[in-house]
C-alpha positions in Angstrom: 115.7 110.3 114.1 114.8 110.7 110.4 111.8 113.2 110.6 108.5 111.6 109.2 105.9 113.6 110.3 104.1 115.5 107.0 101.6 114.0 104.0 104.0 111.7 101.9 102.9 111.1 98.6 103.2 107.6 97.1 103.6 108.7 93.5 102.4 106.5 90.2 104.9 105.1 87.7 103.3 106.6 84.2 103.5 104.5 81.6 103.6 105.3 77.8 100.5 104.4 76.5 102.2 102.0 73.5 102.5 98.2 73.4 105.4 98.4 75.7 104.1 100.4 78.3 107.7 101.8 79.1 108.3 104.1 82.2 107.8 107.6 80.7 110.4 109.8 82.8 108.8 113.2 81.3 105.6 112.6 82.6 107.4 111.5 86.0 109.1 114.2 86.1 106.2 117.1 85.7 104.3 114.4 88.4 107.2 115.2 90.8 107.3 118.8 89.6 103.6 119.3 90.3 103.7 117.6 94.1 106.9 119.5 95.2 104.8 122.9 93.7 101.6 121.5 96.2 104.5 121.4 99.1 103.9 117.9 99.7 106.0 116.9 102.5 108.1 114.2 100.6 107.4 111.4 97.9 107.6 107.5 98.2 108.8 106.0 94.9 109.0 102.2 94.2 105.8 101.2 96.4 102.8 99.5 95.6 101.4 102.9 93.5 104.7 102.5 91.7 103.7 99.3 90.3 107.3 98.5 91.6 106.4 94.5 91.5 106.0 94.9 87.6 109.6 96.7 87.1 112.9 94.9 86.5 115.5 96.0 88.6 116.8 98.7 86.0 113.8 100.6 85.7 113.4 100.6 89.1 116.7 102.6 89.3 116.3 104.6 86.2 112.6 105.8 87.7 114.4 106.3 91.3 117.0 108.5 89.6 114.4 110.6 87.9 112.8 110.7 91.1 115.6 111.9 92.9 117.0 114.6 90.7 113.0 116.0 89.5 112.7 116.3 93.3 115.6 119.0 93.7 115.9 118.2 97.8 112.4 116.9 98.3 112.6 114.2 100.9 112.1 110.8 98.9 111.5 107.5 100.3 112.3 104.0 98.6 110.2 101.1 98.5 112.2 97.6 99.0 109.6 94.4 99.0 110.0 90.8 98.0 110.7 87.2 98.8 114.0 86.6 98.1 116.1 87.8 101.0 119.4 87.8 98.6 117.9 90.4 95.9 116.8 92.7 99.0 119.9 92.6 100.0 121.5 93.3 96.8 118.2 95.7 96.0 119.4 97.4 99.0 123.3 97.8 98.7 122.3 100.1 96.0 120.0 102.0 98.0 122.4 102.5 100.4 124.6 104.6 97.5 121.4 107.3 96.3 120.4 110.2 98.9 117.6 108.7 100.2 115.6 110.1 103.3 114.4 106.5 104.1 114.1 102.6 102.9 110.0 101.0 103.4 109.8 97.6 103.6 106.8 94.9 104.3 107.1 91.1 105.1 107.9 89.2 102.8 104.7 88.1 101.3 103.3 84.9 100.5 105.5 83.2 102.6 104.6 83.8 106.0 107.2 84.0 107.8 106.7 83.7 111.7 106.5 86.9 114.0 110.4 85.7 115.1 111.9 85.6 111.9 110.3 89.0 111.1 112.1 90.5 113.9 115.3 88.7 112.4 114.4 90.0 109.0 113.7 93.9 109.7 116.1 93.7 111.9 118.5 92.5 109.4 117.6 95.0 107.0 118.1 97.6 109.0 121.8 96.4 109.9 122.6 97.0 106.3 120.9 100.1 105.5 122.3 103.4 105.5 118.9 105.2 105.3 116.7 104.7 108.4 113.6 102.4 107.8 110.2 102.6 107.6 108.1 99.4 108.3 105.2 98.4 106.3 102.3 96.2 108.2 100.0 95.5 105.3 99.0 91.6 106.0 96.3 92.0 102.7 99.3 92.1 100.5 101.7 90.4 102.6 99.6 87.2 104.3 101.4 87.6 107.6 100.2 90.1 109.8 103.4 91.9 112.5 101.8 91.5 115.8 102.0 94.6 118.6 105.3 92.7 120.1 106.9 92.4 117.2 106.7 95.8 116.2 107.3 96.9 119.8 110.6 95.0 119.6 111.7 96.3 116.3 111.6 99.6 117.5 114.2 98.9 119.9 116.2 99.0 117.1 118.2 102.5 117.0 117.8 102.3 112.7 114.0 101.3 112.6 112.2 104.9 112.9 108.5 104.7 111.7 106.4 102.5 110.2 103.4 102.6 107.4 100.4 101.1 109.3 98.1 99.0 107.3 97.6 96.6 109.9 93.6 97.4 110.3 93.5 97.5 114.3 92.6 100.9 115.5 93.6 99.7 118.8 97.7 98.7 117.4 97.2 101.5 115.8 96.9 103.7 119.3 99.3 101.8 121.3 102.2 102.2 118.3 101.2 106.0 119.2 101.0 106.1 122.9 104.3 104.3 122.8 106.3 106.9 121.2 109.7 105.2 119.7 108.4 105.1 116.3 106.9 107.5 114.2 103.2 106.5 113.0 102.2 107.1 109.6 99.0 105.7 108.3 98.6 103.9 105.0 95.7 103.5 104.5 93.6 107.3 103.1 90.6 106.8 104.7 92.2 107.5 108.1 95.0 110.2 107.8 92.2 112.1 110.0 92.1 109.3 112.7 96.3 108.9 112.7 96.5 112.7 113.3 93.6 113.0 115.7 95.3 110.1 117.7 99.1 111.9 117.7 100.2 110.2 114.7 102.9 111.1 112.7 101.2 111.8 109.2 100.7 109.6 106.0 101.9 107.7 103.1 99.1 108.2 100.6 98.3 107.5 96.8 95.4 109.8 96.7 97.3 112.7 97.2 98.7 112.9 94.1 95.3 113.5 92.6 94.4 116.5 94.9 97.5 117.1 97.2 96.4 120.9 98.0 93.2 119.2 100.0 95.6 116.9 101.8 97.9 119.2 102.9 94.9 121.3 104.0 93.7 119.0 106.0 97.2 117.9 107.5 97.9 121.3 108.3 94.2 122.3 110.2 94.9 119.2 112.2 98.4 120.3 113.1 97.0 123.8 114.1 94.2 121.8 116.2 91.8 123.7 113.6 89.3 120.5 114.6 86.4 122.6 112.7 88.4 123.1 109.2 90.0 120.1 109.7 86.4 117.6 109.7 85.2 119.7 106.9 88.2 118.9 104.8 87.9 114.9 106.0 84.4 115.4 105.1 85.1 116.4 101.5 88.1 114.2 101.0 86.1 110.7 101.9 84.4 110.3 98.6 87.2 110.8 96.3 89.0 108.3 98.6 86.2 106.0 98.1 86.3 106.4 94.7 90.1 106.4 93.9 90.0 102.7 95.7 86.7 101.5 94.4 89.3 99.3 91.6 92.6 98.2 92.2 95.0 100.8 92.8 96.6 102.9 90.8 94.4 101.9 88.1 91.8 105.5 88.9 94.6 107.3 90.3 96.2 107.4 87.1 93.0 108.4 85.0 92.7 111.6 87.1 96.3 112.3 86.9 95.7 111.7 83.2 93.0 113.9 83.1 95.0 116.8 85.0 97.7 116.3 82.1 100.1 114.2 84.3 100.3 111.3 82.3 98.1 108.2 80.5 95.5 105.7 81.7 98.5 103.0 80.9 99.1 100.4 83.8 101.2 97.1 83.2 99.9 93.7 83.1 97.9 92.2 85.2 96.4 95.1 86.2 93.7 96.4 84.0 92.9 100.1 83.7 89.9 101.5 85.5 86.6 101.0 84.1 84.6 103.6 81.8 82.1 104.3 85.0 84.7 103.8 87.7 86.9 106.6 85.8 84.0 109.0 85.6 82.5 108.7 89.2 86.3 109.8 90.2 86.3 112.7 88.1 83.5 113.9 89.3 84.4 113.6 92.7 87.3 115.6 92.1 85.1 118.3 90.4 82.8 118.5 93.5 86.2 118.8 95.3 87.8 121.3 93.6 84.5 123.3 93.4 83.5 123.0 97.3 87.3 124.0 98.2 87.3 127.2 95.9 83.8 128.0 97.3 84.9 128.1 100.9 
């Protein structure tokens, strides 16, 4: 089984700040640089953060190759989602040639699919791809939530190893854990401490990326049952959280990477950029974080 356990950091695509908002590979590449120096446990290009929905299928491969040689043997994962199950198959027969440590993939959204022909659709995927995947239960983004059963019977499935949980039930959330075949990893930032506390595996997180020193600490008091350290860190992490996700994402993740040097306030259309008062209250929670961990 393709190891998952660790703080995975869903990383930004930056954008040149110009009327074409290209991909801007030097500023990816010091972003990668910068995690792999903060010994994240591996990166996850192409998702959501990634803005990979606004990305023809060229610059998703040029930023995965960037990706993949900035990251000199840092585990990365791939993002696969869409609607059209012939371009995720062809989307993924490409995948299948780059050294990938695994593929993620959601339902397809806006269609709905039922919980049947999401078995027949993972299952599918996983058929065909040489890297193990990761599922992604996110039913906000998707419309179609993957029920207990249906994720129980996926992970039958000797290529199907983990899966991102977005699904909002604390209580799916405990039974994936209890049950042991795949590897939990939380998805949403707000409860990395709850996954962990519960056995969980670790996390797929944007928020990293802004502070990934303060992740990791927390990952690693939990691993060392440091309960004490580990609450204080939770404690301290919760309003940056807040604030990174108070607009759409990665709208204020990308103004504090911008203001750390690691790349511009540019996100494509129709996302906006965060707001004037939405940039500063996550600045300053990143102040008051950097300041209470130096303190300690």
């Amino acid at each position: 089984m393709s190891a998952l356990s660790g703080i995975w950091v869903a990383i930004v695509t930056p954008f040149h700040n110009d009327a074409t908002h290209s991909a801007d590979h030097t500023a990816l590449r010091k972003l990668v640089q910068h995690l792999q120096q903060a010994e994240v446990t591996g990166l996850v290009a192409l998702g959501s953060t990634g803005e990979a929905a606004a990305l023809d299928d060229a610059e998703q491969d040029a930023v995965l190759d960037t990706v993949l040689d900035a990251a000199q043997g840092l585990p990365v994962i791939a993002g696969l989602a869409g609607n059209h199950v012939g371009h995720l198959h062809a989307r993924l027969a490409h995948l299948n040639t780059l050294p990938l440590h695994a593929v993620l993939s959601p339902a397809p959204y806006y269609v709905r699919p039922s919980q049947a022909a999401l078995v027949q659709h993972f299952s599918d995927l996983a058929d065909r791809s040489s890297a193990p995947l990761v599922l992604y239960d996110i039913p906000y983004r998707t419309g179609v939530t993957m029920e207990l059963d249906t994720i129980l019977s996926l992970a039958e499935h000797d290529n199907i190893t983990g899966i991102k949980d977005c699904g909002g039930s604390l209580d799916k959330t405990q039974q994936l854990i209890a049950d042991g075949r795949l590897q939990v990893l939380a998805g949403e930032d707000a409860q990395i401490f709850h996954n962990l506390c519960l056995g969980g595996a670790g996390a797929i997180t944007a928020a990293a990326q802004a502070c990934p020193q303060a992740f990791m600490a927390l990952f690693r008091a939990l691993q060392a049952d440091r309960l004490t350290e580990a609450r204080r860190w939770q404690h301290l992490l919760s309003p940056v959280i807040r604030a990174l996700f108070a607009e759409p994402n990665p709208a204020l993740i990308k103004a504090t990477l911008a203001d750390q040097g690691l790349g511009t306030l540019a996100v494509r259309s129709p996302l906006l950029a965060g707001s004037t008062v939405a940039q500063a209250r996550c600045l300053n929670a990143i102040r008051e974080l950097n300041a209470a961990a130096s303190s300690a």
